[in-house]
N, C-alpha and C positions, 0 to 999 in steps of 0.2 A: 546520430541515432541515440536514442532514450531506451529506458528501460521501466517497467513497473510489473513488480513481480506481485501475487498475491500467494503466500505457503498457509495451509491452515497450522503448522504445526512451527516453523521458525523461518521470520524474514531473513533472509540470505541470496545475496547476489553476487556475481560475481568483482573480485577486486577490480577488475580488466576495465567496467564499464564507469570507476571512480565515480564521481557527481554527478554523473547523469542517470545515475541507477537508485532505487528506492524498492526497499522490499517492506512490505504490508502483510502483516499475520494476520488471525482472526479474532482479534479483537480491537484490532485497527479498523478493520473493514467495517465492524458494526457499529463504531463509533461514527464513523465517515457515515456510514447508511443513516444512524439519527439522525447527526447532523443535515444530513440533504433532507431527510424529512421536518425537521425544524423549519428549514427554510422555504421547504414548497409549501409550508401552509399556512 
């Protein structure tokens, strides 16, 4: 089992899920969001 959390205010996951877990704040996410519009166009 994976993990991908998205917090607007602080990525934090838990220790439990080690490597398989990824926390994404919001300014991760809007970076990610250009980038995929970058590339669909």
């Amino acid at each position: 089992m994976s993990l991908i959390r998205l917090n607007m205010e602080e990525a934090v996951v838990l220790e439990s899920f080690g490597d398989r877990a990824v926390g994404i704040n919001e300014d991760m996410r809007i970076s990610i969001e250009d980038l995929l519009q970058e590339v669909g166009s």
